[in-house]
C-alpha positions as CSV (number, residue, x, y, z in Angstrom):
1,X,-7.9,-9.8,30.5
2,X,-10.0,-8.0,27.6
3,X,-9.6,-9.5,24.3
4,X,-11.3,-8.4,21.6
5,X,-12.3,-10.2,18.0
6,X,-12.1,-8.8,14.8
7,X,-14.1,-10.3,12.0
8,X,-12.7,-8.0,9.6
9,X,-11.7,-9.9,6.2
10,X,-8.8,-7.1,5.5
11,X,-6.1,-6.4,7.7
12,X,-5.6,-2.9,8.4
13,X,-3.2,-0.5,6.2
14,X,-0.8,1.8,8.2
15,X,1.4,3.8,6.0
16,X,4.9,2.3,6.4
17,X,4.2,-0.3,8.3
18,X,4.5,-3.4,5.2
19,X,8.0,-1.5,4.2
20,X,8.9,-1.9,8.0
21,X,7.9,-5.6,8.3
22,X,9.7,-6.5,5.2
23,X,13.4,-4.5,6.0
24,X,12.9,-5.9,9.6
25,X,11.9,-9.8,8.5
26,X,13.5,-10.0,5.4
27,X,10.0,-11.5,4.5
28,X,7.5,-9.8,2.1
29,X,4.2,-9.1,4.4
30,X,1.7,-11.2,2.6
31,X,-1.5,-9.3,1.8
32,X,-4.6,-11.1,0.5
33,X,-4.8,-10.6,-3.2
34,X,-7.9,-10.4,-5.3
35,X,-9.0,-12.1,-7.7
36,X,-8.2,-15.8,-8.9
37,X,-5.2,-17.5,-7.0
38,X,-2.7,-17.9,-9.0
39,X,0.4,-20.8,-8.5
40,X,2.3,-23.0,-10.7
41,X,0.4,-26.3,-11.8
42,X,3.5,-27.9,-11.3
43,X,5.2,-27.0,-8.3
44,X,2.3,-24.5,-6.3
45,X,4.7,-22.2,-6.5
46,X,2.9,-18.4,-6.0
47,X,4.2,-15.4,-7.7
48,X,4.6,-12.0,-5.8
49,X,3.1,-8.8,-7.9
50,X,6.9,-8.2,-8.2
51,X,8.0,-10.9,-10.1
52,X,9.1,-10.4,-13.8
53,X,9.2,-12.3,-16.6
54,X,10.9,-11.6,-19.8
55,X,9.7,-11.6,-23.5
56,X,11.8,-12.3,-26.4
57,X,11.7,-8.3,-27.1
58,X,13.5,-8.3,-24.1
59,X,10.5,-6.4,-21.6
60,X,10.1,-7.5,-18.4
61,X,6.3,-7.9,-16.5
62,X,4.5,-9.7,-14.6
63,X,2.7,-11.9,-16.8
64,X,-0.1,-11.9,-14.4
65,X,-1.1,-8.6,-15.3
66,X,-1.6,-9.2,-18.9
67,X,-3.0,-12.6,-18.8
68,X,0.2,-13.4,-20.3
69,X,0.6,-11.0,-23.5
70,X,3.9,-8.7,-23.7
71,X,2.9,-4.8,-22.9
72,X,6.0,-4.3,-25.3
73,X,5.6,-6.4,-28.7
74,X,1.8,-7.3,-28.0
75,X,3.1,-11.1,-28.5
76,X,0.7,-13.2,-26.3
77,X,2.2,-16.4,-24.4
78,X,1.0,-19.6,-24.3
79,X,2.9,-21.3,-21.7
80,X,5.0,-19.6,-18.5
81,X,7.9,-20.9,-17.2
82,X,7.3,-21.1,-13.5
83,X,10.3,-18.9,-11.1
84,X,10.7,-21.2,-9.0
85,X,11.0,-24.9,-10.4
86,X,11.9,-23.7,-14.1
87,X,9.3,-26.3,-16.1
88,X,7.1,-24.2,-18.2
89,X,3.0,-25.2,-18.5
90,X,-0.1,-23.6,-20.1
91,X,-0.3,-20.3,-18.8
92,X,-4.7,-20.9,-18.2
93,X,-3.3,-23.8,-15.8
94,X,-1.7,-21.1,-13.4
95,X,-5.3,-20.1,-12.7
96,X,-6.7,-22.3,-9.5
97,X,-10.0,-23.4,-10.0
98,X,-12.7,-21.9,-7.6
99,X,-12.7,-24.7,-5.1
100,X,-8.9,-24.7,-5.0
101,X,-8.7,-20.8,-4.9
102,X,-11.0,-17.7,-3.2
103,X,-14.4,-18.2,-4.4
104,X,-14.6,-21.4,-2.8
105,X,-17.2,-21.4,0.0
């Protein structure tokens, strides 16, 4: 039997292939994101690049993308109300620390 290894650190991308997963699993393919990990404090809840939340002005984004300031109105956010177990905390606190997240070693 040949098996072979692979070290690499990114899986592969095939066109078509994380639609196909998802309609077939009903699960979103999870793909190793960059940068800090980010998950409730509260709860460890993590948020997909398509979650929304919503400002006052009524605009939806991921807060994640704006380090928690409205595209719209410019208003910046404090706190964020997790998605999942609805308790809000300081939005710097959805930021895991190195040894909790990827640059740990």
């Amino acid at each position: 039997m040949d098996v072979r290894r692979c070290d690499s650190e990114e899986p592969k991308k095939v066109p078509g292939l994380d639609d196909l997963f998802e309609r077939v699993t009903g699960v979103e393919r999870p793909v190793p994101p960059k940068g800090p990990k980010i998950r409730c404090p509260l709860c460890l809840w993590q948020p997909k690049k398509r979650s929304r939340w919503y400002c006052t002005c009524g605009h939806g984004w991921n807060t994640f993308d704006t380090a928690g300031r409205c595209p719209k109105c410019t208003f910046q956010w404090v706190d964020t109300a997790c998605l999942s177990c609805a308790r809000w905390s300081k939005h710097r606190a959805w930021y895991a620390p190195d040894d909790e997240g990827r640059g740990a070693a």
